[in-house]
N, C-alpha and C positions, 0 to 999 in steps of 0.2 A: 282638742280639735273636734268639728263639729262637721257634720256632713255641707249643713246648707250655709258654710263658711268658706269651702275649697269646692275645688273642679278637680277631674281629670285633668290632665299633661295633654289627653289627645284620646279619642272615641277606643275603644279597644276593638282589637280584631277579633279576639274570644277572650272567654271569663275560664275561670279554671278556680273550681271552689275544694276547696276543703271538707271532707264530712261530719266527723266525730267535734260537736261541736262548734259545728258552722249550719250544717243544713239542719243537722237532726242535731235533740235536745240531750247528746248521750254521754259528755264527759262527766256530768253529776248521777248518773243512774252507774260508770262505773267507777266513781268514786264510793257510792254506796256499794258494790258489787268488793269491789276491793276491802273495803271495810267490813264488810257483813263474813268475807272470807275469813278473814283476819280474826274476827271476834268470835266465829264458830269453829274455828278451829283450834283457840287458845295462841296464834301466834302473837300478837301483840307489836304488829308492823309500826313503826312511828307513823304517824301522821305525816308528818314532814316526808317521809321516804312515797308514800302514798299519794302524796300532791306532786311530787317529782315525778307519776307516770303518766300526766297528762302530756295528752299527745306524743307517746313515744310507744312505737309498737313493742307489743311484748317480748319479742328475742332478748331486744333492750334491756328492755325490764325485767326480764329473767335477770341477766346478767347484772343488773343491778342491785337486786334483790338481793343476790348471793355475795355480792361486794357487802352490803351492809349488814346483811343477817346471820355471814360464816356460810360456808361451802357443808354443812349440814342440815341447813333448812330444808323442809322438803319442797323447793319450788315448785316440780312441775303438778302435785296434790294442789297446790296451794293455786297455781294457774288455771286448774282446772273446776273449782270451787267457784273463781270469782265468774269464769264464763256462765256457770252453772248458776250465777246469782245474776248478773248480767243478765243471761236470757230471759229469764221468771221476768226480771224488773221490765227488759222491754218488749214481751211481750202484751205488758197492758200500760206502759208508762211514755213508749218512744212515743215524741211529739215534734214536731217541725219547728223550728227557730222562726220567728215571726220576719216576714219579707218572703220565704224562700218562692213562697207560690207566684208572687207578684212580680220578684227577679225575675224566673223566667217565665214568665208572659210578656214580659218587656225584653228580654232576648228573645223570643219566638218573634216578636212585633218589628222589632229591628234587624231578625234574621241574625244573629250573631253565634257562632259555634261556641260550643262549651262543654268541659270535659269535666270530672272529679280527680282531684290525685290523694289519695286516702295510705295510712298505714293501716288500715284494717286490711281484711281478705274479700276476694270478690264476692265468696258467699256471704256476708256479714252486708257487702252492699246489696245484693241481689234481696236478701229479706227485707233492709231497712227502703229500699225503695217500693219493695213490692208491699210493704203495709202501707205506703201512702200515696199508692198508684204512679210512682214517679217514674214507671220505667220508661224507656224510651223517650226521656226529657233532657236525656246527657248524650253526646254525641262519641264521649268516648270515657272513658273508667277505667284509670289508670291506679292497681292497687297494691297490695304486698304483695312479692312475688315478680312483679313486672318490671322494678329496674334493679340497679347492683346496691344501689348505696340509699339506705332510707334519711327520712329528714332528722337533721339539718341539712344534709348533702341535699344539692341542688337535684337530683336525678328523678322525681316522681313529677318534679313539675315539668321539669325540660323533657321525660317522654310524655308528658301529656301535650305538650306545645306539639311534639314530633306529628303526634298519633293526630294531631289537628289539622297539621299543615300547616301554624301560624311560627313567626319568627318570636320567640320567646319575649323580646324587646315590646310585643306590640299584644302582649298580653295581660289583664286584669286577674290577680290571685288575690282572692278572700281567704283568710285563714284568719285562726283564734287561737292560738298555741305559739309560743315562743318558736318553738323549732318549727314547726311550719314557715313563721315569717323569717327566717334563716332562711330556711330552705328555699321560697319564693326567692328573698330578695337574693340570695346566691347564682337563682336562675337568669336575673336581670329583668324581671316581672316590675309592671306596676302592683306594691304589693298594698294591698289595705287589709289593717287587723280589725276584726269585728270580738270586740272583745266576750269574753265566756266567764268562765273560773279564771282565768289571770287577767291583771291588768298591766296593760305595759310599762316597760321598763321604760331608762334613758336609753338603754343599749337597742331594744326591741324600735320604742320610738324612731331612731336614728334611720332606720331599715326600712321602715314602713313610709309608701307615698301621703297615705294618710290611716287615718284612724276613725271610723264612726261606728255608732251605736247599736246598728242592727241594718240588715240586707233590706229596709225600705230605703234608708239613706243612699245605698249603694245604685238602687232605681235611680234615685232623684240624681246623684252624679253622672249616672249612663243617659240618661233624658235630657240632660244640659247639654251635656259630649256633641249628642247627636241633634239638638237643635244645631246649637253651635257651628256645625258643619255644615249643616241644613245652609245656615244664613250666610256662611262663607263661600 
């Protein structure tokens, strides 16, 4: 699927993005992070268990971790390693996904509300925004911590729908992670996957309203929307 092949269903009344790997460039700085842990510590994580923590916050992943490596691994050394590789990396490597600046200038221009629902923590967003001056560009920042049930469970997008005021239905959710588009489309969001390090499934596909290439496409489908309505 291609962007400039589909439309919207209908103009959205807010956008609701995703971060780790949607706005910013940071599910491959923590795969390196994850791996750099791994390899300096002598644990020798699979690979495959390593590619399984994309887009699942770490409680998760703890928990995972311990299902595949025995209830003697040291996880929480081993968590705190990778933040500590993480940080160093995006300290000088965090970079914006290409579109993010343009998306919203094309929501500031159409006036359109937009929130983040992130599994990181809000300080994790508060730095990744403030090295790229994006504060005060989201109307609302919904993150770990702020609802019961993290994604897949519907509940990061539906309080970011809350915190907006919009009817969940009449919502645009960008994500790049399986369990985000879970999650989105469990909310009843228009969901579109901007793909990262995975590419979709049949199952992922099935979920998703569509699928394009990167947050310029996502302009050009918001800019049709709102012609569209324009002329109607």
């Amino acid at each position: 699927m291609h962007g400039q092949t589909m439309t919207l269903p209908h103009i959205p009344a807010a956008v609701i993005f995703d971060m780790d790997g949607l706005i910013f460039d940071t599910e491959a700085l923590y795969q390196q992070a994850f791996l750099a842990a791994s390899s300096a510590g002598g644990l020798n994580l699979p690979i495959t268990l390593i590619q399984g923590t994309i887009g699942v916050p770490w409680a998760s992943n703890r928990l995972l971790i311990l299902e595949q490596m025995g209830p003697d691994f040291p996880v929480d050394q081993y968590g705190e390693a990778v933040m500590a590789h993480f940080t160093a990396l995006a300290a000088t490597e965090l970079q914006l996904k290409p579109g993010v600046l343009e998306l919203l200038d094309v929501l500031d221009q159409l006036e359109l509300p937009r929130g983040i629902a992130t599994s990181s923590s809000h300080s994790t967003v508060r730095s990744h925004l403030s090295a790229h001056g994006l504060e005060g560009r989201f109307d609302a920042v919904i993150a770990y911590g702020d609802y019961a049930a993290s994604k897949p469970m519907p509940d990061p997008f539906l309080t970011a729908a809350k915190r907006l005021g919009v009817n969940p239905a009449l919502c645009l959710a960008l994500e790049d992670s399986y369990n985000g588009v879970r999650s989105a489309s469990a909310a009843g969001m228009m969901t579109f996957m901007v793909p990262d390090l995975l590419h979709p499934t049949p199952e992922i596909q099935s979920l998703c309203t569509g699928i394009v290439s990167d947050l310029k496409a996502v302009c050009e489908l918001i800019l049709a929307a709102s012609a569209d309505r324009t002329v109607a």
